[in-house]
C-alpha positions in Angstrom: -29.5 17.2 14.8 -25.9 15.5 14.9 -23.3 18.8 14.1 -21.1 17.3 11.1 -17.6 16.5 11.9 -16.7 19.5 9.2 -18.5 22.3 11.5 -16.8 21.0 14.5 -13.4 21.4 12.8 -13.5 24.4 10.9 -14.7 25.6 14.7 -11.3 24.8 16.2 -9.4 25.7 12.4 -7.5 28.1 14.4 -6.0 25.9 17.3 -5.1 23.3 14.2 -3.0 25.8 12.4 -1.6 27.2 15.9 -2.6 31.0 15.7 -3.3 33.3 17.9 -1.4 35.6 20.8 -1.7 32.1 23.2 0.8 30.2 21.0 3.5 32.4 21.0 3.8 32.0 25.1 5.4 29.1 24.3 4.0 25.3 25.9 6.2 22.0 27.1 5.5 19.1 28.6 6.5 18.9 32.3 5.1 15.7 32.9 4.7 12.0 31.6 2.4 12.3 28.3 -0.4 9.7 28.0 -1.2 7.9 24.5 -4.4 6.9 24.2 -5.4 4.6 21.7 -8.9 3.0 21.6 -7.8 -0.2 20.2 -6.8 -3.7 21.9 -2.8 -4.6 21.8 -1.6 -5.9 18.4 -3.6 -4.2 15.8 -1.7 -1.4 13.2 -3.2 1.3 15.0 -2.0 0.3 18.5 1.4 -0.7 16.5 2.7 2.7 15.2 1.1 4.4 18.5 4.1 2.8 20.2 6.6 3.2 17.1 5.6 6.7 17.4 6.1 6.6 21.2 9.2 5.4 21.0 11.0 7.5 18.3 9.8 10.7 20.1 11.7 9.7 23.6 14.6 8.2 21.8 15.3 11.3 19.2 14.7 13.7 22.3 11.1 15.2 20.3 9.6 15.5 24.5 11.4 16.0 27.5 9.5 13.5 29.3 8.5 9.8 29.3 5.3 8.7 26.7 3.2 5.8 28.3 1.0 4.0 25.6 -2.0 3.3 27.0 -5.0 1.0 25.4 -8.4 1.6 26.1 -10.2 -0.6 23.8 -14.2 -1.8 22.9 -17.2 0.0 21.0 -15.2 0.7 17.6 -12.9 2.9 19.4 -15.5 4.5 21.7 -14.6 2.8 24.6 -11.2 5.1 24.1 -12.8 8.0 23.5 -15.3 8.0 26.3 -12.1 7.3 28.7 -10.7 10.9 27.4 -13.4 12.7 28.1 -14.0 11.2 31.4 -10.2 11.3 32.5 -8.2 13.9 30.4 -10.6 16.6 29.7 -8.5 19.6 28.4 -5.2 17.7 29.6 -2.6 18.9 27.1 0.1 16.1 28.6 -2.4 13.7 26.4 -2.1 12.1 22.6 -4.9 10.2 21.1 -4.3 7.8 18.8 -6.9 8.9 15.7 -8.0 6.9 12.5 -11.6 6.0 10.9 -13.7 4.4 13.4 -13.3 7.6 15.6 -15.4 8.9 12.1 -17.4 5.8 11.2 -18.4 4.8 14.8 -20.9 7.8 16.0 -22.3 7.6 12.5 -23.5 3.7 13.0 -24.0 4.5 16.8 -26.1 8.0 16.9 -24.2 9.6 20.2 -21.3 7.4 20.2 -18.0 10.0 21.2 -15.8 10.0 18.2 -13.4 12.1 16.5 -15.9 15.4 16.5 -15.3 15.0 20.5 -11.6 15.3 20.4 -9.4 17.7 18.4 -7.3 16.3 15.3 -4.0 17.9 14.3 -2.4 15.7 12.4 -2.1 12.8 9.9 0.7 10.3 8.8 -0.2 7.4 6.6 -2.9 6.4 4.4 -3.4 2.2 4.6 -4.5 0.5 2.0 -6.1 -3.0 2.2 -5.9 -6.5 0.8 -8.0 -9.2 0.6 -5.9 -12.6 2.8 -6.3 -16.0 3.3 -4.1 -18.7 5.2 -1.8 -19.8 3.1 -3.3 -23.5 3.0 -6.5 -22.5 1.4 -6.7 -23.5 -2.3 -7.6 -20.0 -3.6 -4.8 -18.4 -5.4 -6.6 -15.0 -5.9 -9.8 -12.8 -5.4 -11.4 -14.1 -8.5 -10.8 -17.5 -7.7 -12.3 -17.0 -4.1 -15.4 -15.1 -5.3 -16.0 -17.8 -8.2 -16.0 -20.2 -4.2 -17.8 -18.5 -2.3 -20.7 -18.4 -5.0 -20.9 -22.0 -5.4 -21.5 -22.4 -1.4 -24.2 -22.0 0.0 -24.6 -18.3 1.6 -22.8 -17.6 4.4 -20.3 -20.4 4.5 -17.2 -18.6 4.5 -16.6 -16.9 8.0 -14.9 -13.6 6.8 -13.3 -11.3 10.2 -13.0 -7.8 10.3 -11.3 -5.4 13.3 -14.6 -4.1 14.4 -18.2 -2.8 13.2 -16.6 0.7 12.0 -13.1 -0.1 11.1 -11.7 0.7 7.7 -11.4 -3.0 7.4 -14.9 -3.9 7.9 -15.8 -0.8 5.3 -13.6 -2.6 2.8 -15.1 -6.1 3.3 -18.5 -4.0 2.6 -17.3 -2.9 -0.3 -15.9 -5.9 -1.4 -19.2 -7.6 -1.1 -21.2 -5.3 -2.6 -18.9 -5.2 -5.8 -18.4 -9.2 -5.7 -21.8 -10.1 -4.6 -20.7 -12.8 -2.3 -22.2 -13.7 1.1 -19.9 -13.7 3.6 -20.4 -15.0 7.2 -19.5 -11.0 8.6 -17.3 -11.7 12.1 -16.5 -8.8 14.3 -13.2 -8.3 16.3 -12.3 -6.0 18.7 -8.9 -4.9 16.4 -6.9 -6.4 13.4 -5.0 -8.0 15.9 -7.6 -10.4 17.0 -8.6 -10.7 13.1 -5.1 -12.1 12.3 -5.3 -14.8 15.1 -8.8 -15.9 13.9 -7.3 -17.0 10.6 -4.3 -18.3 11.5 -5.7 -20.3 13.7 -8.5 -21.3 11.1 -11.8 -19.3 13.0 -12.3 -17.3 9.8 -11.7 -18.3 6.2 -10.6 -14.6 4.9 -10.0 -11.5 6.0 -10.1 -7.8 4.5 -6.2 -6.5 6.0 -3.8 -3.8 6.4 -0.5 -5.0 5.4 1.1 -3.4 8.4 -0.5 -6.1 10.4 0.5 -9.0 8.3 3.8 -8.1 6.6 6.0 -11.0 8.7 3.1 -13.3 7.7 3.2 -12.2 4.4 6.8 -12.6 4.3 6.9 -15.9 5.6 4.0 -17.3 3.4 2.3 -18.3 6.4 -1.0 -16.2 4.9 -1.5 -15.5 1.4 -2.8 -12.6 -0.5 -5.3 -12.6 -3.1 -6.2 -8.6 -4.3 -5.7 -5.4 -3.9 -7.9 -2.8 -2.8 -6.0 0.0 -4.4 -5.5 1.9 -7.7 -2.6 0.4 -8.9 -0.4 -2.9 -7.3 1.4 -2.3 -4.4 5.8 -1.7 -5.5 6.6 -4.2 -3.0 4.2 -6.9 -3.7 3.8 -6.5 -7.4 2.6 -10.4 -7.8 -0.8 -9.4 -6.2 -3.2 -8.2 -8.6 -5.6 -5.1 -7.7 -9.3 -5.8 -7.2 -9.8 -4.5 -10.6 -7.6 -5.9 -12.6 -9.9 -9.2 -11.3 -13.0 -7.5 -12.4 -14.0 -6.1 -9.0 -15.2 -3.0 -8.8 -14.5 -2.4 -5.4 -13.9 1.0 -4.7 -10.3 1.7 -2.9 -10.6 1.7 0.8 -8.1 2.9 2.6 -7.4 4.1 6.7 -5.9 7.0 7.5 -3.9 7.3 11.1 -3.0 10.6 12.7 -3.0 12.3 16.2 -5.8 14.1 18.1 -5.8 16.4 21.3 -8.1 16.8 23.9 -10.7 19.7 23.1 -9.6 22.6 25.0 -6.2 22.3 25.6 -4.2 25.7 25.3 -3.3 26.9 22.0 0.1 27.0 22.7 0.5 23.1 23.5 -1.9 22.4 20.0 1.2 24.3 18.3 4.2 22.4 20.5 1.9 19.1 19.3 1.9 20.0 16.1 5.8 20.8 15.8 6.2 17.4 17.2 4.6 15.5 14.7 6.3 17.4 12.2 9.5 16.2 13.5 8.3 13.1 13.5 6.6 13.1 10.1 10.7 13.9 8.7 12.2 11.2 11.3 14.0 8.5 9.1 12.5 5.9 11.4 9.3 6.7 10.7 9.7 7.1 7.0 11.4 3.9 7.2 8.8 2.2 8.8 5.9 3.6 6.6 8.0 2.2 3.3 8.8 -1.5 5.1 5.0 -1.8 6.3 3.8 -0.5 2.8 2.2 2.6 4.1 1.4 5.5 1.8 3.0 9.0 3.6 0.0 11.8 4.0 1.5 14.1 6.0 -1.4 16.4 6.8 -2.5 19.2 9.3 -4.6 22.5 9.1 -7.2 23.4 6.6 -5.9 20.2 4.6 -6.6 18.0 7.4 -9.7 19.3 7.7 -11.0 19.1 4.1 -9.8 15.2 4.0 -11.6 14.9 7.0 -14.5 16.2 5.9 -14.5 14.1 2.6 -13.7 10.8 4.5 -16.8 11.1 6.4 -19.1 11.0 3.3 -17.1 8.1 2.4 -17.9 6.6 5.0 -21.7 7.4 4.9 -21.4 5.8 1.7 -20.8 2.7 2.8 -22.9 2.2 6.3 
């Protein structure tokens, strides 16, 4: 029987809070730290890896050098696989950790995923829109859904960062709550999604903002909804999903910072004392406002209860 991702990390609740005799020893890195992300080059996750990267060597958070390094494929279990295999219980080691470390082993039974690594902390929560190039006639999601049913099914080619990506749940949801039938494309990351439609391989795409705010800016790719609550501050022009009459449940990603299983307890607090810093950093703030991230700044038994309830969200929409 697959153990739940809440078992595994109420199992390791202590090294996320940082108790114990080990911590107070005291950890640092004395050595170049490796950043693992399981996504290809481009894509929002593999985007703040390396704005984190940077602001931690350039506001003096480590003493050594970070090295980003990608290890895409298999909804992020390409990535995780390379952990295990190379940086089992290497503490001079970050992992780059969002929802398809969750969704994948639930779509692939014995895929690695998050339950195979050690979370500490999250930053953001990402909300989604619905895009389009900017030269397709459909202004917004009501117009494109009032299309897409007059074709016949299938003809709109819709692209998504992956099988398991936050994306891909949201284009799920969208369809579900639209009832239009999309020609489903998989990517490898956002990245590839966004090249796809600008260069006209996919009609529509279900976004993070962080990955298309230049785009958006320029009016080279339009927006039609909102997969949120209420409108975004910064892009109040763009209705939400409901206000059209789409009942498309908000979808959003989270993005945080996992650990090797079985590093010491002293280097899960250092880790932890890290991201706090960063969490406060003015850059980072700065760049979750411009990219129209939501701060979540979460660790402990919070992370572990919003953990817990995004993996029966995810359930949900398999």
């Amino acid at each position: 029987m697959r153990t739940s991702l809440l078992g595994v990390v109420l199992a390791g609740a202590a090294f996320l809070c940082g108790a114990g005799p080990a911590a107070a020893q005291g950890w640092v890195p004395t050595k170049p730290i490796e950043f693992v992300v399981p996504y290809a080059v481009g894509g929002g996750a593999d985007v703040f890896a390396r704005i984190m990267a940077q602001v931690m060597v350039e506001e003096k958070m480590v003493p050594v050098p970070v090295k980003v390094v990608n290890q895409p494929g298999g909804g992020s279990a390409v990535g995780v696989a390379y952990v295990l295999a190379n940086r089992a219980r290497e503490p001079h080691t970050l992992v780059l950790a969002n929802n398809p470390l969750q969704a994948t082993p639930l779509t692939v039974p014995g895929a690695p995923g998050l339950k195979d690594l050690q979370p500490i902390y999250n930053f953001m929560l990402d909300d989604f829109v619905l895009v389009v190039r900017a030269d397709k006639p459909w202004k917004t999601a009501k117009e494109f859904v009032e299309a897409a049913k007059a074709m016949p099914p299938k003809t709109i080619k819709a692209g998504s960062g992956g099988p398991t990506g936050g994306d891909t749940m949201g284009q799920r949801a969208f369809i579900r709550a639209s009832g239009v039938d999309l020609n489903q494309i998989t990517f490898n990351s956002g990245g590839e999604v966004l090249t796809a439609l600008l260069g006209g391989h996919v009609d529509v795409a279900v976004a993070n903002p962080i990955e298309y705010t230049g785009h958006l800016k320029a009016g080279t790719v339009r927006a039609l909804g909102a997969f949120r609550d209420t409108r975004y501050p910064d892009m109040a022009d763009v209705p939400t999903m409901k206000e059209q009459g789409i009942d498309a449940k908000a979808v959003q990603v989270w993005r945080g910072v996992a650990l090797p299983k079985g590093v010491p307890e002293a280097a899960v607090t250092y880790w932890v004392g890290v991201m706090d810093k960063l969490a406060a950093s003015p850059a980072i703030k700065k760049y979750l406002k411009e990219n129209l991230l939501t701060e979540s700044s979460l660790k402990g038994p919070d992370l572990i209860k919003f953990l817990a309830e995004q993996e029966e969200r995810f359930k949900s929409l398999r």
